[in-house]
Every structure is written in structure tokens, then in C-alpha cells.
N, C-alpha and C positions, 0 to 999 in steps of 0.2 A: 588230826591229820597233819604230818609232815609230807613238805614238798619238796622236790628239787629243781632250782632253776639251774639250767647248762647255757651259760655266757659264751655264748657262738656268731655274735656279730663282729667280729674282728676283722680286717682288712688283709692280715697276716704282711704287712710291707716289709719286716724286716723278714721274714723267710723269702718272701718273692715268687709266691707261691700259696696258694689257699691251706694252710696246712694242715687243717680239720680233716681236709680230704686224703692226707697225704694215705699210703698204704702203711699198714702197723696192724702186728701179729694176724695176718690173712684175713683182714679187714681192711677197717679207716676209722684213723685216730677219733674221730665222734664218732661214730659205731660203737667203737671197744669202751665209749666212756661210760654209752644209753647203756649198751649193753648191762655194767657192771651196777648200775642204778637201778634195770629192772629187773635184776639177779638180787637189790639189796630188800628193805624194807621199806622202804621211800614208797608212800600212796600213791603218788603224782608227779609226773618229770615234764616241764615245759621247757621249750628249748628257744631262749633268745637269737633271732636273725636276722642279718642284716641285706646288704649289694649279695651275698650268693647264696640266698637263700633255696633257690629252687634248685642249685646241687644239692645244697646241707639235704634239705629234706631228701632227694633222692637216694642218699649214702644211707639215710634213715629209714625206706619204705619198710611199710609191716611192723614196726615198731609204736607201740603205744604212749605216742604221744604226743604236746600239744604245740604247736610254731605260735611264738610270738615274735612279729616284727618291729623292730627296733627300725622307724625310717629316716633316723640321722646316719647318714654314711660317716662322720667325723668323730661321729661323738666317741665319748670315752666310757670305760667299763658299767660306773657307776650307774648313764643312763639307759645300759640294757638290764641292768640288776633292776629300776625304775621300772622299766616296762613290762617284766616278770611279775615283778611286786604288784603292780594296777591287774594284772590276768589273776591272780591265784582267787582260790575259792575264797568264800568266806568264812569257812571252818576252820583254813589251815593256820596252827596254830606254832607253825616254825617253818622255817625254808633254809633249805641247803643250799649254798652258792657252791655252783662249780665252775671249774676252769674247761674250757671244752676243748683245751691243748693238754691236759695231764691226763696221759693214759696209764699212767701210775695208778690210778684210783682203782679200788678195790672195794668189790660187797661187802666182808668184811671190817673195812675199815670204816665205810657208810654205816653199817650193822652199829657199830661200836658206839661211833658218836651219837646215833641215836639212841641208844642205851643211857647212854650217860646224860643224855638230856631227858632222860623218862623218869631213871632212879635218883639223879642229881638234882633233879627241878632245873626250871628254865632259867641259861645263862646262856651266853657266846659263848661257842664251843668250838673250839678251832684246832686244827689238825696241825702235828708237829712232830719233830724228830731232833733229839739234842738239839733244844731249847731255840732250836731255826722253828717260825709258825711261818704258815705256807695254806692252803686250801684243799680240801675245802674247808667252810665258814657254816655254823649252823645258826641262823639269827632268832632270834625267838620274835613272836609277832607283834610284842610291847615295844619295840624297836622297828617298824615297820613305818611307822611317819616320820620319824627321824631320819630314818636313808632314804625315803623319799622329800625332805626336803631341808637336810644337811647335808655337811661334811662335801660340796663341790668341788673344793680345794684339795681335802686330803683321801674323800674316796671312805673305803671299810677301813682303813687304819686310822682312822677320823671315830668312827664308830666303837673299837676298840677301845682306843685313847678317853673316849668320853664314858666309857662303860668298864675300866680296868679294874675295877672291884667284881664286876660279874661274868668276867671272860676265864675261862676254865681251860686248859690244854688237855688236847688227846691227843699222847703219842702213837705215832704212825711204826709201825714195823720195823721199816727202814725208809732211807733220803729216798729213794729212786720214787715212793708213793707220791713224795710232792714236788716231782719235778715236773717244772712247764716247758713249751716248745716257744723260744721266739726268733733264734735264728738258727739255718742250716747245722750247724754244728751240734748244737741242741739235741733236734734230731736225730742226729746218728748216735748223741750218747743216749739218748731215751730207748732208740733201737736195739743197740748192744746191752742195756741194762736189763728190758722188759721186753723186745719183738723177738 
């Protein structure tokens, strides 16, 4: 069983503005992402929440899947990837990290990297475009107490770095897949590339 956690407790302060919620392609931006998750091969999508949760969830009704709350409002990416990681089942036996600001993501491009982690054997599998890596992140489960109790300082590139003989690249299509939203501007170029 492969899962997907969507890292959605973000404050969004540099946008100024919730921007998971923002409107993108006749949705919102987490809409378009679950969406593309439950369109891939991914068994399982749990969605990290934090201060706006009971929108996120609303933007999500009828969607299959599972809210985990993350109840540090400060905290940083690592400790909602944390809080996903403590929910998953105990079969699953890799987790996708996603960004729950990149509406770049693609079934497709999830299809793929699972692919490559079935026919490859289990590595880091990280998503990339002329040799820029970007997310999502496919972690395998033998790496599952190490990001929960490493790497505070440097996060998944902590993880990477300590694992660089078994991290594999999957190129992505094109850049616009692994673009994230963190300020205004962002936005409008995500819009014009992908809304």
C-alpha cells in the first residue's frame, strides 16, 4: 500500500491569504491537488491540518479522505509530514509527500513515480525537471523513524543528503509540475501556466 500525505497546515502569511483556498482551474487549489491523487494510483490520501482546518475540510467535502491535525500552529513542514507519518496504516509501505500549494501535480506524474518505485525497488524518489528536484517526495517506510526523529534542522533535504546513494530522480514533464504558491505573485504565474 502506497499513501499520500498532502501538507496543508500552512498559515500561508506570505500570501496573506489562505491560499489552499485560493480559486484555481474552477475549483481550489487543494481541491485540484486531492483531486489529481484520487484520479492517480495512491491507495490512501491523508491530509495534514492545521488553524483552518474546518475550511480545508469544507473545500474537500465528498472526497475520500482522512484529516490529520497537526495542533502546533508555528510549527514547520516537517512536523505535519510527523503527524501523517504517526496516522498511516500499518501496511503502507511508502508515502508520497505532497505540497498542498502545487496544483502542478498530475495523476500522471504520481502514476509514474509509483512505477518506478515498484519496478525500481524501494529508494527516494523525487520529482524533478532539468536536474531542479522539487515535490513531490516518495519516502519508502525503512525511512519512517528517521523523519520522524531526524533531520529538525534541515527537514527532507536532511533525509536526501543522508540517503544520496538511494534517491533516484523522476523527471517531471515540465517546471510548471513543480511549482509551489508562496507569495501573490506565484499565484498569478501558477494561474497563467496551469488555471
Amino acid at each position: 500500500m502506497i499513501c499520500a500525505i498532502v501538507l496543508a497546515a500552512g498559515q500561508s502569511r506570505r500570501m496573506g491569504t489562505q491560499k489552499l483556498l485560493l480559486p484555481f482551474a474552477g475549483s481550489t487549489v487543494i481541491a485540484v491537488i486531492v483531486d489529481q491523487l484520487l484520479a492517480s494510483q495512491v491507495d490512501e490520501r491523508l491530509v495534514v491540518v492545521g488553524r483552518d482546518r474546518e475550511a480545508l475540510a469544507a473545500a474537500l467535502t465528498g472526497r475520500p479522505v482522512q484529516f490529520v491535525v497537526n495542533p502546533a500552529d508555528e510549527s514547520e513542514m516537517l512536523d505535519s509530514l510527523r503527524c501523517g507519518l504517526r496516522a498511516l496504516p500499518d501496511d503502507c509501505e511508502a508515502v508520497l509527500v505532497v505540497l498542498g500549494d502545487q496544483p502542478g501535480l498530475t495523476s500522471a506524474l504520481v502514476d509514474g513515480m509509483l512505477s518506478a518505485f515498484h519496478t525500481d525497488g524501494p529508494g527516494l524518489i523525487v520529482a524533478s525537471h532539468e536536474g531542479r528536484r522539487g515535490h513531490p517526495l516518495l519516502v519508502p517506510a525503512a525511512c519512517f523513524d528517521e523523519v520522524l526523529t531526524r533531520f529538525d534542522d534541515t527537514g527532507l533535504r536532511g533525509l536526501l543528503h543522508a540517503h544520496s546513494d538511494q534517491v533516484r530522480e523522476f523527471r517531471a514533464s515540465g517546471p510548471e509540475l513543480l511549482l509551489d504558491m508562496d507569495y501573490p505573485e506565484d499565484y498569478r504565474r501558477a494561474l497563467a501556466a496551469l488555471g
